[in-house]
C-alpha positions as CSV (number, residue, x, y, z in Angstrom):
1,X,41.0,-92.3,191.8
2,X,43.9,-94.0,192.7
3,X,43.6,-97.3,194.2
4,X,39.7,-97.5,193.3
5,X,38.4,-101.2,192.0
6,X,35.5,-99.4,190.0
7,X,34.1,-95.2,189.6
8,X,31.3,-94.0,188.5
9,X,30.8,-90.2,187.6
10,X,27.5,-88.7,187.7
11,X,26.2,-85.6,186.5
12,X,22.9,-83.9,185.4
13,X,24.6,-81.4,183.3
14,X,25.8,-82.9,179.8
15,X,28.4,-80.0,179.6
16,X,29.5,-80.9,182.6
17,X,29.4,-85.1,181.8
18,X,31.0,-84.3,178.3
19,X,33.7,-82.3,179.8
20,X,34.4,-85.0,182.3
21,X,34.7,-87.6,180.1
22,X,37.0,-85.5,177.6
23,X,39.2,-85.3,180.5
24,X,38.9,-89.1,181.6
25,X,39.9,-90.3,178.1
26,X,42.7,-88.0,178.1
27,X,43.9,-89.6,181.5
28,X,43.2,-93.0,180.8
29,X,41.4,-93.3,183.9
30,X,38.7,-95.9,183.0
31,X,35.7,-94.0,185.2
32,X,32.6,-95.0,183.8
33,X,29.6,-91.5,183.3
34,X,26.4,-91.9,183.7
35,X,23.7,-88.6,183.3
36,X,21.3,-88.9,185.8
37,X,19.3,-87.1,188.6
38,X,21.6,-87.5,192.0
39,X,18.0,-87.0,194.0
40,X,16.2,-90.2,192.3
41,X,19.7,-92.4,191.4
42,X,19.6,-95.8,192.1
43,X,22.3,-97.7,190.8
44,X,23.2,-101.8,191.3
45,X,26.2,-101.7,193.8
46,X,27.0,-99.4,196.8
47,X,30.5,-98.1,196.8
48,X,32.7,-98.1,199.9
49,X,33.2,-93.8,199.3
50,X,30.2,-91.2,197.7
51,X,31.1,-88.0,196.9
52,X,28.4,-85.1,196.4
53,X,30.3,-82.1,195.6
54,X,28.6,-78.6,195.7
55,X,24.9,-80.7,195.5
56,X,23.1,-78.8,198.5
57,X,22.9,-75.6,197.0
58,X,21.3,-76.7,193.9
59,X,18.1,-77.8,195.7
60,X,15.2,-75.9,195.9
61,X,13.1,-78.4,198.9
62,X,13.5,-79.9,201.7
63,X,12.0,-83.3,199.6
64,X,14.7,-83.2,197.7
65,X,17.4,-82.5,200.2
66,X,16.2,-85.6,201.7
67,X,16.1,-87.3,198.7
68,X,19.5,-86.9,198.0
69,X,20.3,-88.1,201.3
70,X,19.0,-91.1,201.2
71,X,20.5,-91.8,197.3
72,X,23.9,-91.2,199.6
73,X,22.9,-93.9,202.1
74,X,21.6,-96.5,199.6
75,X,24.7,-96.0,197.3
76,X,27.0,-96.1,200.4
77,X,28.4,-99.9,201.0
78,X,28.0,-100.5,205.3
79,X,31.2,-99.1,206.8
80,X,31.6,-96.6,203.8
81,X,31.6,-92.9,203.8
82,X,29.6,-90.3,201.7
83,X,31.4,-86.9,201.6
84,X,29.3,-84.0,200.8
85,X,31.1,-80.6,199.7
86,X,28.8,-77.0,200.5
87,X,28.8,-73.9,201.1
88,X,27.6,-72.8,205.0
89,X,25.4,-70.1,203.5
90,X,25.4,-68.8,207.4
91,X,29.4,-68.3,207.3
92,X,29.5,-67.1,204.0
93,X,27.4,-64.2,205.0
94,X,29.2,-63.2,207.7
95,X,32.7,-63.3,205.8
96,X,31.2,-61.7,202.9
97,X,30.3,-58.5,205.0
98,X,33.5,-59.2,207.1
99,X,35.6,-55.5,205.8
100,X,39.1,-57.6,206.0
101,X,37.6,-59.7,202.8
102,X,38.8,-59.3,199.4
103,X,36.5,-57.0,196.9
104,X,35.7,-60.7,194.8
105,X,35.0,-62.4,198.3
106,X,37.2,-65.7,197.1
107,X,34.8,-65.5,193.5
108,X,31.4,-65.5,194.9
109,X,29.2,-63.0,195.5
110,X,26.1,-63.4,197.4
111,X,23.1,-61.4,196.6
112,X,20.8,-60.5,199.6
113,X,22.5,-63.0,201.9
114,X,20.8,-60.8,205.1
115,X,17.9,-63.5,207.0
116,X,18.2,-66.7,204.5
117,X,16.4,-69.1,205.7
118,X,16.5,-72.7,204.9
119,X,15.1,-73.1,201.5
120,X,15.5,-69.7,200.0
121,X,16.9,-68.4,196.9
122,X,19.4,-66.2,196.5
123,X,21.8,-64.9,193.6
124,X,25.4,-66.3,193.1
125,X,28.2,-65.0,191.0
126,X,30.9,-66.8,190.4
127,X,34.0,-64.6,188.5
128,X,36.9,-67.0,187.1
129,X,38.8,-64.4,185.4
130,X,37.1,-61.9,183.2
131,X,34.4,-64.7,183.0
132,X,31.5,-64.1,185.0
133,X,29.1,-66.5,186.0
134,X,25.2,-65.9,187.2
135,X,23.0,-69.0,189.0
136,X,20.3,-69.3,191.6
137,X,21.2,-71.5,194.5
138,X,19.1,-72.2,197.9
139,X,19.9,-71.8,201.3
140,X,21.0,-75.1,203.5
141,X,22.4,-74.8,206.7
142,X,24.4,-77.4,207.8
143,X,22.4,-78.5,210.9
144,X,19.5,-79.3,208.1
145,X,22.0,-81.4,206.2
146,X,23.3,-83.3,208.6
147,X,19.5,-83.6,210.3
148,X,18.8,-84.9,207.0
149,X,21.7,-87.6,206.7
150,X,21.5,-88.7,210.0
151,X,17.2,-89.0,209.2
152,X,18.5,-91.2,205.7
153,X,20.5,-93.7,208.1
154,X,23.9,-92.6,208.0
155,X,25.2,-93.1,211.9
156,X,28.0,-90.4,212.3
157,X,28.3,-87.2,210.5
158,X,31.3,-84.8,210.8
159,X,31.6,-81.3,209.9
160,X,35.3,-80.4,208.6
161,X,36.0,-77.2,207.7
162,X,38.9,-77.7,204.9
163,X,42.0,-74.8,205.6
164,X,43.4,-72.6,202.7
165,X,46.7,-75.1,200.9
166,X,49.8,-73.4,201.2
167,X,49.7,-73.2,197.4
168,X,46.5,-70.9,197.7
169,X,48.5,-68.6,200.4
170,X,51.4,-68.4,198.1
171,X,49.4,-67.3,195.3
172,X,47.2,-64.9,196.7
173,X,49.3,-64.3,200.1
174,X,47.5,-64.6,203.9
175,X,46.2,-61.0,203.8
176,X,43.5,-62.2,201.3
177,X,42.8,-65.6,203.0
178,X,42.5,-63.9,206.8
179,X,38.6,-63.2,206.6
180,X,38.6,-67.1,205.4
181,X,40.5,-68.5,207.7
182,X,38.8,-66.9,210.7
183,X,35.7,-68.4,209.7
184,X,35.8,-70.7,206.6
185,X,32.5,-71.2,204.7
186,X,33.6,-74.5,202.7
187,X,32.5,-76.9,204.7
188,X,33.3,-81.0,204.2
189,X,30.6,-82.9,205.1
190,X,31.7,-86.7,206.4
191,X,28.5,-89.3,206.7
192,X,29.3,-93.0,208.1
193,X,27.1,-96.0,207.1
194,X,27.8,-98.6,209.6
């Protein structure tokens, strides 16, 4: 993280962590790793930038939606931002029965993605490869996030919806990106403490 005084890495998964740290050594980066529970974390400082990457979709309540909302806010310094990375489960459905998508819809596949509702369930795959990956994740839409961000304190929250790089059009070319790019389903969640 260039230009960072001090990082801290968190992660539930000790696969994940080990991984991580492997590749922090490697880099001589000096990022410090923690496991720990993003819902119920309460470290010592706040941080003038938060980043919760792909979080949302691994929370099965509204409590701990919340929960990790406010961990955001209490670990983000005044003035800072926390940056949230999802998945708008709404979008995703509609580009995922959208005919101009690729067969592998960008490596994930949505089972049952007809009426979700906040909270619910559903089946991802995720194919990297011939490697094929099978999880649960829950429903969010992004009017409940930010609801719930804006609820933990945070006083402006900005939906950003990131574009395909030109790298990822040269690779794959802009016939496979067009479902994508007519309505991306990453979407770049910006929360300011003031």
């Amino acid at each position: 993280m260039a230009g960072a005084e001090y990082v801290v890495g968190i992660d539930q998964c000790p696969t994940m962590l080990d991984r991580a740290i492997q590749l922090n050594e490697s880099a001589g980066l000096g990022i410090e790793f923690s496991q720990a529970d993003p819902t119920s974390l309460r470290l010592d400082r706040s941080f003038s930038t938060v980043f919760a990457f792909w979080l949302t979709c691994r929370l099965a309540s509204l409590s701990h939606l919340k929960e990790l909302a406010e961990t955001l806010a209490y670990h983000t310094s005044p003035g800072g931002y926390s940056y949230l990375l999802a998945m708008d489960s709404e979008r995703h459905a509609r580009v995922q029965d959208n005919p101009q998508s690729p067969d592998d819809c960008y490596g994930k596949k949505v089972d049952s993605v007809d009426n979700l509702q906040d909270g619910d369930p559903f089946e991802l795959t995720i194919q990297v490869g011939e490697t094929e990956v099978h999880f649960t994740d829950y429903c969010w839409s992004t009017d409940t996030i930010v609801q719930c961000l804006e609820e933990a304190g945070f006083a402006s929250v900005n939906l950003l919806y990131p574009p395909v790089s030109e790298e990822g059009l040269k690779a794959k070319g802009e016939h496979y990106w067009a479902a994508y790019q007519g309505d991306p389903f990453v979407v770049a969640i910006e929360a300011l403490r003031e």
